[in-house]
NUZA-492825 format. One record per residue: residue number from 1; residue in three letters; x, y, z of N, C-alpha, C, O, CB in turn. Coordinates in steps of 0.05 Angstrom, whole numbers, plus 5000, padded with zeros to 4 digits. Glycine has a CB too. Layout:
<sites>
SITE     i    aa   n.xx   n.yy   n.zz   ca.xx   ca.yy   ca.zz   c.xx   c.yy   c.zz   o.xx   o.yy   o.zz   cb.xx   cb.yy   cb.zz
SITE   NUM   ALA      X      Y      Z       X       Y       Z      X      Y      Z      X      Y      Z       X       Y       Z
...
</sites>
This chain:
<sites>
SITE     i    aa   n.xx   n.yy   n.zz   ca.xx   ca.yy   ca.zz   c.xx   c.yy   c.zz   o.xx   o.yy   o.zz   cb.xx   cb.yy   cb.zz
SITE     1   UNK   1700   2953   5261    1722    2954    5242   1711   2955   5214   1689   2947   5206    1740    2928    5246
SITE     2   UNK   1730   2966   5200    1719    2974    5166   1740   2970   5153   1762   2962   5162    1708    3006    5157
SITE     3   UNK   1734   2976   5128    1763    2961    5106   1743   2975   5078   1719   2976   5076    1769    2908    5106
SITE     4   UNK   1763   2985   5061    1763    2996    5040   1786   2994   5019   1807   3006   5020    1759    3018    5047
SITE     5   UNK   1777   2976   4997    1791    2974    4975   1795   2985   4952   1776   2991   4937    1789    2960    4970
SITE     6   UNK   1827   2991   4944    1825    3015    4932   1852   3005   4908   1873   2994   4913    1830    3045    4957
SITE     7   UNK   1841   3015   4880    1862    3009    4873   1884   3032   4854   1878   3054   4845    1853    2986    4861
SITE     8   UNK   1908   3019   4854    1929    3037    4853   1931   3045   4834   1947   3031   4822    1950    3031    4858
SITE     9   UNK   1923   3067   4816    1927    3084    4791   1952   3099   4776   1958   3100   4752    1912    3101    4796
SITE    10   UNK   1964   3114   4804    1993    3120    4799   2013   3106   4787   2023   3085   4795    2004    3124    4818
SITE    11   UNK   2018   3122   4762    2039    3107    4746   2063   3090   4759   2069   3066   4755    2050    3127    4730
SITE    12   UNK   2078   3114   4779    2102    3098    4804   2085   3091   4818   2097   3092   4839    2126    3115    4823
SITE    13   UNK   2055   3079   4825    2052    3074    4863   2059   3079   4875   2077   3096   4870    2055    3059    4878
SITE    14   UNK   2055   3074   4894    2058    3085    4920   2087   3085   4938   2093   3069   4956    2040    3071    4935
SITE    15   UNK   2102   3106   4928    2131    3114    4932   2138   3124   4956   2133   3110   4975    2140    3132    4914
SITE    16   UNK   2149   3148   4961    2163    3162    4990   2145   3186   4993   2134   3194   5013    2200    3174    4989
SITE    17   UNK   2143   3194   4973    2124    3220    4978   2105   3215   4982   2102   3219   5006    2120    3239    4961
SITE    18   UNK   2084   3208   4972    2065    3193    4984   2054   3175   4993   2030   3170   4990    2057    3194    4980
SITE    19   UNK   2072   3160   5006    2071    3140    5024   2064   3162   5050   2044   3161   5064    2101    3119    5024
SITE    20   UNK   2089   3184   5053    2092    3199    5069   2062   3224   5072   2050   3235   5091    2121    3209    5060
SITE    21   UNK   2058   3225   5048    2024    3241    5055   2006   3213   5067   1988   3223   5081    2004    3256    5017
SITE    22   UNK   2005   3193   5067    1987    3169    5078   1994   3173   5106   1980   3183   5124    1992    3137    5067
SITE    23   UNK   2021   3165   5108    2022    3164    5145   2017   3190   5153   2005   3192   5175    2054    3156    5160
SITE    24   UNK   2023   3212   5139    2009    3241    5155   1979   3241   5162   1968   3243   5184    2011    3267    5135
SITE    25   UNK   1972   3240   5146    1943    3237    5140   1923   3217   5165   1907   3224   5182    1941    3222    5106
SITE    26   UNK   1936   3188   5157    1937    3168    5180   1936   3169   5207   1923   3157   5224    1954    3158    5180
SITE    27   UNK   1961   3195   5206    1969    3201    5248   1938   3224   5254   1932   3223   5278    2017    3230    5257
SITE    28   UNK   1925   3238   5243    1910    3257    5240   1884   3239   5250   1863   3253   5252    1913    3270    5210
SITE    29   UNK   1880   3213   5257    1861    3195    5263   1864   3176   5285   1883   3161   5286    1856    3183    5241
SITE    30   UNK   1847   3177   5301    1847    3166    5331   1844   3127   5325   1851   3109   5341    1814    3185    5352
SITE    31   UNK   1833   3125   5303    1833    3093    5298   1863   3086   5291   1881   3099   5281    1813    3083    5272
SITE    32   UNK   1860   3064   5299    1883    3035    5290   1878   3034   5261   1856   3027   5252    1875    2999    5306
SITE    33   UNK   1899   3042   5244    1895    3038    5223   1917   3024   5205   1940   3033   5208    1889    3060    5216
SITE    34   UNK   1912   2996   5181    1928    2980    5168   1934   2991   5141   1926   3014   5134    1916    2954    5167
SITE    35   UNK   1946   2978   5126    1942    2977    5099   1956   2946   5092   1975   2934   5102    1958    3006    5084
SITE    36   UNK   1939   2938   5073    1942    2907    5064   1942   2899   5034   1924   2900   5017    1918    2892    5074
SITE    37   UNK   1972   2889   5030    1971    2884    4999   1956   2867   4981   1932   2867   4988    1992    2876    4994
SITE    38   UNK   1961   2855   4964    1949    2831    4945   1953   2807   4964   1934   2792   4968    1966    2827    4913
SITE    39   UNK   1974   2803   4973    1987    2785    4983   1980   2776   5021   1987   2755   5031    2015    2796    4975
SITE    40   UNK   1970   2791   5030    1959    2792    5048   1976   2799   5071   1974   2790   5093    1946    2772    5050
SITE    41   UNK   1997   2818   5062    2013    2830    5082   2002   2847   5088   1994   2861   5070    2035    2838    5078
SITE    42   UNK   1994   2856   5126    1989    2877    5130   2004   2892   5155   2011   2881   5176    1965    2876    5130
SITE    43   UNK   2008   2922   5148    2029    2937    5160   2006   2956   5172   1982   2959   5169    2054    2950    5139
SITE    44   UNK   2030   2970   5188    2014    2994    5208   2022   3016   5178   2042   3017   5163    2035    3004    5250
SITE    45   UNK   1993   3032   5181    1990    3049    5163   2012   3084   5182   2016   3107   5173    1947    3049    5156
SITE    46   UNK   2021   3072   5212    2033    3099    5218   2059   3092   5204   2072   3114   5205    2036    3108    5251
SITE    47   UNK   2078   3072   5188    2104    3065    5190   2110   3075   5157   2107   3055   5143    2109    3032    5199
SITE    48   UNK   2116   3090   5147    2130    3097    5125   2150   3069   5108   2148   3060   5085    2147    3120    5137
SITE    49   UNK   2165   3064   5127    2175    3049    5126   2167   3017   5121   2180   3002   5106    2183    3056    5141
SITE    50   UNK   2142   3009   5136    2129    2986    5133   2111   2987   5110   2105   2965   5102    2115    2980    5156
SITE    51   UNK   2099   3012   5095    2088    3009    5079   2100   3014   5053   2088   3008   5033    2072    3019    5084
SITE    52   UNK   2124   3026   5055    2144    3021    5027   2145   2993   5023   2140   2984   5001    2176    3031    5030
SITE    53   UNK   2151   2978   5044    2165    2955    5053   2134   2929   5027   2138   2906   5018    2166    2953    5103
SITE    54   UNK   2114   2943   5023    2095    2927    5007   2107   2920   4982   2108   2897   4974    2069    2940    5002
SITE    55   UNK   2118   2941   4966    2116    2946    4938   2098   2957   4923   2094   2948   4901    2118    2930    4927
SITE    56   UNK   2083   2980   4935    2059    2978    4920   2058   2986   4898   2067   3009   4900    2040    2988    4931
SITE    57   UNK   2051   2980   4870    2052    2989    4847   2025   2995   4826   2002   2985   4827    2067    2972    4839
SITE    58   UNK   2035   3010   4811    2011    3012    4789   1997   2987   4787   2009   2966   4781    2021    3019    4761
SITE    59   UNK   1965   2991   4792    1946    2972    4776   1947   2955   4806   1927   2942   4800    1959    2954    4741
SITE    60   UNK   1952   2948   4827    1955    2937    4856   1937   2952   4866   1942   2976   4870    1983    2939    4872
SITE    61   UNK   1899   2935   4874    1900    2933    4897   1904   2935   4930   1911   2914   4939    1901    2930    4893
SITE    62   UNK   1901   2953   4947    1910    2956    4972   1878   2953   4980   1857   2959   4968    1928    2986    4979
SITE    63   UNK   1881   2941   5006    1858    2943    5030   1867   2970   5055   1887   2969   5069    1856    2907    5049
SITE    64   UNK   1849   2989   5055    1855    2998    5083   1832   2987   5100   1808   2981   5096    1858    3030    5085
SITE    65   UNK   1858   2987   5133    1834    2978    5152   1831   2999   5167   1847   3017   5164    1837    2953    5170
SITE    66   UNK   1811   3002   5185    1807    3032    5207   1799   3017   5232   1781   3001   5225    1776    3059    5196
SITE    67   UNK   1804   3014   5254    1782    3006    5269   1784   3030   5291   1806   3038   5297    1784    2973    5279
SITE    68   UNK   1758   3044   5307    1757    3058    5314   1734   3086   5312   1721   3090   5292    1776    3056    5310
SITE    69   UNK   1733   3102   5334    1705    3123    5333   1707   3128   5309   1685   3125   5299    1702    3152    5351
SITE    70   UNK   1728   3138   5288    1734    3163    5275   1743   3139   5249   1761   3144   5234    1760    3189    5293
SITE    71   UNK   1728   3114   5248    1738    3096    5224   1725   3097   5196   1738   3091   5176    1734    3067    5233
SITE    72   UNK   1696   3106   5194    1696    3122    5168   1706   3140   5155   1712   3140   5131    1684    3129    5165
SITE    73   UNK   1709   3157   5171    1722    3180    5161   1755   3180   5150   1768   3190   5131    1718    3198    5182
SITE    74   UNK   1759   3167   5171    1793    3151    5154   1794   3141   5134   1812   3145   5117    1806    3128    5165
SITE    75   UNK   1763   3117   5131    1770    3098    5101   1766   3119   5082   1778   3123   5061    1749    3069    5093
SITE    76   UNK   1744   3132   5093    1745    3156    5064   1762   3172   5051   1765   3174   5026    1733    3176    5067
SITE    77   UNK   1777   3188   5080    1800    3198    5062   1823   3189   5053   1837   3199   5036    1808    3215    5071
SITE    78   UNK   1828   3161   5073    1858    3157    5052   1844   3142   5033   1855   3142   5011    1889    3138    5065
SITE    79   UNK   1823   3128   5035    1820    3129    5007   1817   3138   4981   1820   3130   4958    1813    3123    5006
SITE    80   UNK   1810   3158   4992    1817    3175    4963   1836   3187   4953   1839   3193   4930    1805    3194    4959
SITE    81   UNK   1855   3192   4978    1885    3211    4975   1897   3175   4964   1917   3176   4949    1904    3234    5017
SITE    82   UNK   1891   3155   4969    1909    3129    4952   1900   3125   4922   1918   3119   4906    1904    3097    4968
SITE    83   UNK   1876   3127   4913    1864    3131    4897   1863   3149   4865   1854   3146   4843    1852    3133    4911
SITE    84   UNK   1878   3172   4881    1890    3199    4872   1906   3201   4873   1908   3226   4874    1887    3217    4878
SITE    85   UNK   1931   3190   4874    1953    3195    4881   1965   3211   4846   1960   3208   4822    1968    3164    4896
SITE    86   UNK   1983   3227   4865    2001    3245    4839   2029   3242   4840   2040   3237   4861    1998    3278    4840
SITE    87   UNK   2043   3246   4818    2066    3244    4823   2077   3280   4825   2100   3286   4830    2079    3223    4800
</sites>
C-alpha cells in the first residue's frame, strides 16, 4: 500500500468536473484506491459523489491511497491531475 500527499492549488478545489476526471482516471486502475481529507475522512476514490461529499478546497491537503499491482502508477497520476487541477 502507498499514499501520496498532495496539495490543493485550484482556486474552486476540487468541484464536479474534476472530481469527475479523478474517478475516471481512478476506474482506469486495478488497485483499491482512497482519497483522504485533513480531517481524516476517507472515501472510495471510484464515488464522485463520496468525494464531493469532502469539501475539498483551495490550499487543502488530500492523501491518496492505492493499494495494489498497478499502485504507483496511480499515486503518480492522480497525483498530478489533483495537483493541476484547472478550472
Amino acid at each position: 500500500m502507498g499514499s501520496k500527499i498532495v496539495e490543493i492549488t485550484n482556486e474552486n478545489g476540487l468541484h464536479t468536473r474534476q472530481g469527475n476526471e479523478f474517478v475516471v482516471m481512478a476506474k482506469n486502475f486495478s488497485s483499491e484506491i482512497h482519497l483522504e481529507d485533513e480531517k481524516g475522512r476517507k472515501v472510495s476514490a471510484l464515488s464522485l459523489l463520496k468525494i464531493l461529499s469532502l469539501g475539498i478546497r483551495k490550499g487543502m491537503k488530500v492523501i491518496i491511497h492505492a493499494d495494489g499491482e498497478d499502485e504507483v502508477e496511480a499515486l503518480e497520476q492522480l497525483g498530478e491531475l489533483l495537483a493541476n487541477l484547472k478550472d
